[in-house]
VEXTIDO-213657 format. One record per residue (C-alpha): residue number from 1; residue in one letter; x, y, z. Coordinates in Angstrom, 3 decimals. Each point is the difference from the previous one (the first is absolute). Layout:
BEGIN
R   k r        X        Y        Z
R NUM A        X        Y        Z
...
% end
This chain:
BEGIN
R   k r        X        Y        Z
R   1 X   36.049   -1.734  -18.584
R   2 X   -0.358    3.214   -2.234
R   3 X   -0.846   -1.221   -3.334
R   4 X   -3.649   -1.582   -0.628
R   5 X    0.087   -3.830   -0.617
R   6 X   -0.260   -1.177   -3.688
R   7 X   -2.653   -2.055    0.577
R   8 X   -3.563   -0.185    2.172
R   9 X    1.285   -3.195    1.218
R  10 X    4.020    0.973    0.853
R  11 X   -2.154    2.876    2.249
R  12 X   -2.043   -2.549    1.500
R  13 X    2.603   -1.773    1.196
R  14 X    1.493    2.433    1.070
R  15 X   -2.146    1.447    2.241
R  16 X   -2.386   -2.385    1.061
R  17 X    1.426   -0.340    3.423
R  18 X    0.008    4.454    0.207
R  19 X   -4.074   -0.896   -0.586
R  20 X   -0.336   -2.346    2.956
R  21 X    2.284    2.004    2.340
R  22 X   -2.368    3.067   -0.260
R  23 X   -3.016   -2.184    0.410
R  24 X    1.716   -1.076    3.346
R  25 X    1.124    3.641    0.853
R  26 X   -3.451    0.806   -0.479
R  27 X   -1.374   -2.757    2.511
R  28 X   -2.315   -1.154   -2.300
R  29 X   -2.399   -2.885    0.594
R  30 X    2.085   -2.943   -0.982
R  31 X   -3.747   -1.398   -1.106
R  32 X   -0.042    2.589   -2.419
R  33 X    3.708   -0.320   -1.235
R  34 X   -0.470   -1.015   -3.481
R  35 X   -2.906    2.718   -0.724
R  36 X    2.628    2.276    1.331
R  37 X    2.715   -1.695   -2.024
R  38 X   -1.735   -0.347   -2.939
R  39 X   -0.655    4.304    0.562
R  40 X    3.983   -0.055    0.413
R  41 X    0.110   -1.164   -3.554
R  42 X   -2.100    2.653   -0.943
R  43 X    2.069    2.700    0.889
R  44 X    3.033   -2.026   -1.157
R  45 X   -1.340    0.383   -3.632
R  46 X   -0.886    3.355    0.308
R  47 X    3.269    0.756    1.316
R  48 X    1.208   -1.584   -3.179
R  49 X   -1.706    1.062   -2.534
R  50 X   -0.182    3.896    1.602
R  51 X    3.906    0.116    0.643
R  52 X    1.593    3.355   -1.031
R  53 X    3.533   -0.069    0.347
R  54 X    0.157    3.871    0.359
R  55 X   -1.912   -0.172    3.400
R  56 X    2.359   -2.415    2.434
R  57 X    1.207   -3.623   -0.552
R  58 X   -2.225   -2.739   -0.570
R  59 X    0.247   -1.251    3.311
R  60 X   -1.564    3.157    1.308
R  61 X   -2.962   -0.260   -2.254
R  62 X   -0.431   -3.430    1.188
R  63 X   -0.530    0.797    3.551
R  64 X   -2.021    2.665   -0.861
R  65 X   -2.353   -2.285   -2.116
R  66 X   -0.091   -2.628    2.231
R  67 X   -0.315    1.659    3.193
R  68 X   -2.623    2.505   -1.155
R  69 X   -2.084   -2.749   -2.141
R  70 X    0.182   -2.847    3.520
R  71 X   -1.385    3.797    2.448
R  72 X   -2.318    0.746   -2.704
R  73 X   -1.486   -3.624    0.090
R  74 X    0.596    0.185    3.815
R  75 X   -2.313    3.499    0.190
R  76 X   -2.790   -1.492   -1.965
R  77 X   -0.357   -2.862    1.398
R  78 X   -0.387    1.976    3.853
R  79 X   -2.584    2.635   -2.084
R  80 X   -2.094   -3.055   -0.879
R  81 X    0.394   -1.731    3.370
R  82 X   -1.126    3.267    1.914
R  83 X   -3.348    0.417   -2.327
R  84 X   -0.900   -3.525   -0.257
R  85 X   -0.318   -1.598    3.996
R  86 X    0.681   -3.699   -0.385
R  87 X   -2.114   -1.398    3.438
R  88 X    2.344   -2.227    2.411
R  89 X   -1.558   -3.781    0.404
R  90 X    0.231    0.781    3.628
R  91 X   -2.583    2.651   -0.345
R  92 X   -2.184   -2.520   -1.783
R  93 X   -0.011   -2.438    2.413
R  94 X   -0.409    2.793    2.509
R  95 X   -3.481    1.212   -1.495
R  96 X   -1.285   -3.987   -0.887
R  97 X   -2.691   -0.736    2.195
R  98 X   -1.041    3.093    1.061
R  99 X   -3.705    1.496   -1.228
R 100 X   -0.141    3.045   -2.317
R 101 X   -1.598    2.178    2.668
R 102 X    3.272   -0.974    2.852
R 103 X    2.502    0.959   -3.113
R 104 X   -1.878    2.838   -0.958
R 105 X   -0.127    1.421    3.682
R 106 X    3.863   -0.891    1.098
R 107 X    0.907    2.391   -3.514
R 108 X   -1.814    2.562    0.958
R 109 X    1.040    0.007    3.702
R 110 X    3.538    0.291   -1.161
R 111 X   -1.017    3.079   -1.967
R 112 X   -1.662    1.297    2.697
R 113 X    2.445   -0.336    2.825
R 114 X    0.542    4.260    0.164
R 115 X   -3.652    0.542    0.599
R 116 X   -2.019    0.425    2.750
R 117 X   -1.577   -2.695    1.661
R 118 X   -3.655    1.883   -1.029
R 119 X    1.164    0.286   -3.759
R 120 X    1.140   -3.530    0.263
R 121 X   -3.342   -1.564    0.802
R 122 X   -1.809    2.737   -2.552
R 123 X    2.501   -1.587   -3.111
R 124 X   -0.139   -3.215    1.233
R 125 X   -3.705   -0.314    0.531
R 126 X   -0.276    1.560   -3.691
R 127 X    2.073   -1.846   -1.733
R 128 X    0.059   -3.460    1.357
R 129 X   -3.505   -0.553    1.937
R 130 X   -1.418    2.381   -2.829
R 131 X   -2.240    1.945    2.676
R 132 X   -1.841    3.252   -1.131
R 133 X    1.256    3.679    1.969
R 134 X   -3.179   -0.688    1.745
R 135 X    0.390   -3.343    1.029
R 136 X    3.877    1.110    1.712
R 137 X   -2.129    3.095    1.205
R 138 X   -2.130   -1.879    2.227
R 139 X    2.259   -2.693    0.870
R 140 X    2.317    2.809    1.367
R 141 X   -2.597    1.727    1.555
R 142 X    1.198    3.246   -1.739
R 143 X   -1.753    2.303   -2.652
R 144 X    0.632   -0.608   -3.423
R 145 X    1.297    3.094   -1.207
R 146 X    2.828   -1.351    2.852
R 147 X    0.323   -3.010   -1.877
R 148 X    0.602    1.941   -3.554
R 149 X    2.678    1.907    1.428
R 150 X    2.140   -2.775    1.450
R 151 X   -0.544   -1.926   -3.077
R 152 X    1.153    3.181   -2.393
R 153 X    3.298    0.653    2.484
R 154 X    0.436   -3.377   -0.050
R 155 X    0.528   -0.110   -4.308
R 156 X    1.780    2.742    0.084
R 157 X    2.815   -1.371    2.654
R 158 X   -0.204   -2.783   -2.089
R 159 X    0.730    1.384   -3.376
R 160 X    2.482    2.673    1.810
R 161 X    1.817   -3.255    1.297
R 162 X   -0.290   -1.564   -3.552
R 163 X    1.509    2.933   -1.494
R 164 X    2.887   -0.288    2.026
R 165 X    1.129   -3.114   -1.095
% end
């Protein structure tokens, strides 16, 4: 079709079925179909009311509309999932039960996994058992300037590895 429908409604009709073929081509959630459809529409009556015959037939702007409003919605809604983690029930029921101080050290073993078994015990004996540099310095049997060091290489592994993520 190459002329634009009189009406909002004729267009509608029209191409209501062209809406939920792209949300299909897209493999959209069919949870989320009528937010998508209802984006669809959207573009539909933008398509409509932005329709220059000089630049292609209205079945071309159409597309374009639709398509591009249904990716858009598609894009934003991916942006939002990747800054905002939604936690998995799973990993509730995972960490139920368990004390602060057994959660707190299974995190930070899984950061540590790429140091040394000596930085290990240093970050771990820090930050979970909350022991002083002298405190790991005698239970190690080693002096404490020792103790400082592996501790400092140990942060900066760490934040190297953060970096890298």
């Amino acid at each position: 079709m190459n002329e634009k429908p009189a009406t909002f409604d004729e267009t509608v009709n029209l191409y209501q079925g062209f809406i939920k073929n792209q949300i299909k081509r897209l493999k959209i959630d069919p949870r989320k179909f009528d937010e998508f459809y209802q984006v669809g529409m959207i573009g539909l009556w933008n398509a409509y009311r932005n329709y220059n015959p000089n630049k292609g037939t209205f079945t071309t702007c159409v597309f374009v509309h639709v398509r591009g409003s249904l990716l858009t919605a598609l894009r934003d809604e991916h942006k939002y999932n990747k800054a905002h983690h939604f936690y998995d029930t799973t990993m509730c029921d995972f960490f139920q039960g368990k004390s602060d101080i057994v959660l707190q050290k299974e995190i930070i073993e899984g950061y540590c996994q790429r140091l040394s078994p000596t930085q290990q015990k240093v970050i771990i004996s820090k930050f979970v058992h909350n022991k002083s540099f002298e405190e790991i310095a005698t239970e190690e049997g080693v002096p404490l300037t020792k103790v400082r060091s592996w501790y400092r290489y140990a942060l900066e592994k760490l934040r190297h590895q953060e970096k890298r993520r």
